[in-house]
N, C-alpha and C positions, 0 to 999 in steps of 0.2 A: 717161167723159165728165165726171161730177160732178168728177172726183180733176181734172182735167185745168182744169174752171172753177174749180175751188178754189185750185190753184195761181195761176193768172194772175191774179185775185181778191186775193188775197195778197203775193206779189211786185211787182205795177205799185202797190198799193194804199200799200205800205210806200215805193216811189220816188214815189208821188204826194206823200204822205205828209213823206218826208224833203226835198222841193223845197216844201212848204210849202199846200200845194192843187193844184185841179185847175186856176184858172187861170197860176200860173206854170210850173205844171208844161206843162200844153199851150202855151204862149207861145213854144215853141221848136220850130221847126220836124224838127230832129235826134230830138226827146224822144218826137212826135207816130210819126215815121217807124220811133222801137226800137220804140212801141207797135202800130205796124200789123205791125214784124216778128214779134212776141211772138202775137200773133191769129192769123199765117198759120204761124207755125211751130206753135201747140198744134192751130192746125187739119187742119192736116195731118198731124200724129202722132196725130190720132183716128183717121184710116184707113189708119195704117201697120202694126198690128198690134201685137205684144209682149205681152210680161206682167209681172208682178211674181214667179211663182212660184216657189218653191224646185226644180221639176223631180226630177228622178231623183234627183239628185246635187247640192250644194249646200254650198260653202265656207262653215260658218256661223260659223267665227273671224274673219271678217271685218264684219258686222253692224253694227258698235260705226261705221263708217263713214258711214251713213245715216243715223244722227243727228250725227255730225261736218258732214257734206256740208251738210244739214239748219241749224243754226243758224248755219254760213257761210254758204251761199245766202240766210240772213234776213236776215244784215249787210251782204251786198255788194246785195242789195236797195234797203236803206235809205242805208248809211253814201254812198257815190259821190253818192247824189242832194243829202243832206246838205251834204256838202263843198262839192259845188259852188256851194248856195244859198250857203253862209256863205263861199266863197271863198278853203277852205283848203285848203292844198296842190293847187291847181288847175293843170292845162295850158292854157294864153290858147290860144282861140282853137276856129271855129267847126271847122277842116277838122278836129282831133278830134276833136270830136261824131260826125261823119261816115264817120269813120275806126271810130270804135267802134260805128257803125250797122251799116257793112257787115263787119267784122270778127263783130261779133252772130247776124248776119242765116245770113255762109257757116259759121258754128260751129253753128247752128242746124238748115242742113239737111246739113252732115255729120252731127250728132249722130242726123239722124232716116233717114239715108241706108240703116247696115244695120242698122234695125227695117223697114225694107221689103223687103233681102235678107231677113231671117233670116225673119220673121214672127213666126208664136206662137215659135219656139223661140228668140226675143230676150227676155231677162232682165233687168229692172233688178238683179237679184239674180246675184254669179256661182256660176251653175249649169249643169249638164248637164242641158238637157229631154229629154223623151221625142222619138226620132226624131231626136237630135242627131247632125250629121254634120260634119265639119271644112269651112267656105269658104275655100276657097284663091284663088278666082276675083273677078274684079270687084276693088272698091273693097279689097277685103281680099287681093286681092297686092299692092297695093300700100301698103297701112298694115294692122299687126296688127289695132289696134284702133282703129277707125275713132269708135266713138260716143263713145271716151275723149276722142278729139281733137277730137271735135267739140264735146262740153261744155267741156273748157279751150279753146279759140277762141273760144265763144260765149261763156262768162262773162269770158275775158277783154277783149272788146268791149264787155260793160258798163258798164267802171267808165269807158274812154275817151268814153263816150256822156254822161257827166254830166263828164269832163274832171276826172274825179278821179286820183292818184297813187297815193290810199290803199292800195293792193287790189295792189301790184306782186309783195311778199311771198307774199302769202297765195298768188296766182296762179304761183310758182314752186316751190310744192312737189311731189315728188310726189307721185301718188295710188298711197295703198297699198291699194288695191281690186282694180287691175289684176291678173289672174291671171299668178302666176308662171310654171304649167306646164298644160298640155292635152295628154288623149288626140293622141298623133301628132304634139309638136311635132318631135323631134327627126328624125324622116322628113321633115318640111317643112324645116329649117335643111339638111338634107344636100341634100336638093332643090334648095332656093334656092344652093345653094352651086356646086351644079353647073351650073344654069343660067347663074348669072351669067360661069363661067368660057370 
């Protein structure tokens, strides 16, 4: 709960911040609305479950990513809100704001969608928990990886929330976090292969 206040604490603090205070920053009705989304999405992933831990089994050449992830999320924090005050490279108009509220909002509860399938054995870390079983079902036949998609969704609805440009890059790379292979994929691709025909 602390890691969780500390984050929000942090990232609205850095867009309060980069929009100049809290009253222009609240002066916008779109600004107010990422704010109530940001409140109901951490408040909800407090009783979603998950963890942080390395598990049974644990990709840890991967690592050097969470603090990549990390001083991006402290830029795209700040830099959009920025922009926007100072009116560079900006998108006119309010129906982006809105645009990037709700785009925020459904990246948000995709992102928190399967830490409520998975429970404890969702990881911010990729790893094999204890009791780890393959979900084939739900949300995850129909997308691998559901909380990938739902972080690049939600941050990319950020930066349109302050009608920034900035972030267009950054937002099109991919994420080399994503695990390349798991117990039992190649059973599910012949699966899915045969279903679909």
């Amino acid at each position: 709960m602390i890691l969780i206040g500390v984050g929000i604490a942090v990232y609205l603090g850095l867009a309060v911040l980069g929009w100049g205070g809290f009253a222009a920053f609240f002066s916008h009705p779109a600004l107010i609305a990422l704010t109530v989304a940001t409140f109901a999405i951490s408040g909800v992933a407090f009783f979603a479950g998950g963890n942080i831990s390395s598990g049974a089994r644990e990709d840890r050449s991967n690592r050097w990513v969470l603090t990549a992830f990390g001083v991006i999320g402290l830029l795209n924090a700040y830099v959009p809100a920025y922009t926007d005050r100072k009116e560079f490279w900006t998108i006119d108009g309010d129906a982006v704001r809105w645009l990037g509220v709700v785009l925020y909002a459904a990246g948000g509860a995709l992102r928190i969608w399967p830490v409520f399938v998975l429970g404890n054995r969702f990881s911010g870390l990729v790893a094999i928990q204890p009791g780890h079983t393959l979900v084939t079902s739900g949300i995850y036949r129909v997308v691998r990886h559901p909380s990938y998609l739902g972080l690049l969704i939600n941050s990319l609805g950020w930066s349109p929330a302050f009608r920034s440009s900035v972030w267009r890059v950054v937002h099109s790379t991919p994420n080399p976090a994503a695990p390349r292979t798991y117990p039992g994929r190649g059973k599910i691709a012949a699966r899915n292969v045969r279903s679909r025909v």
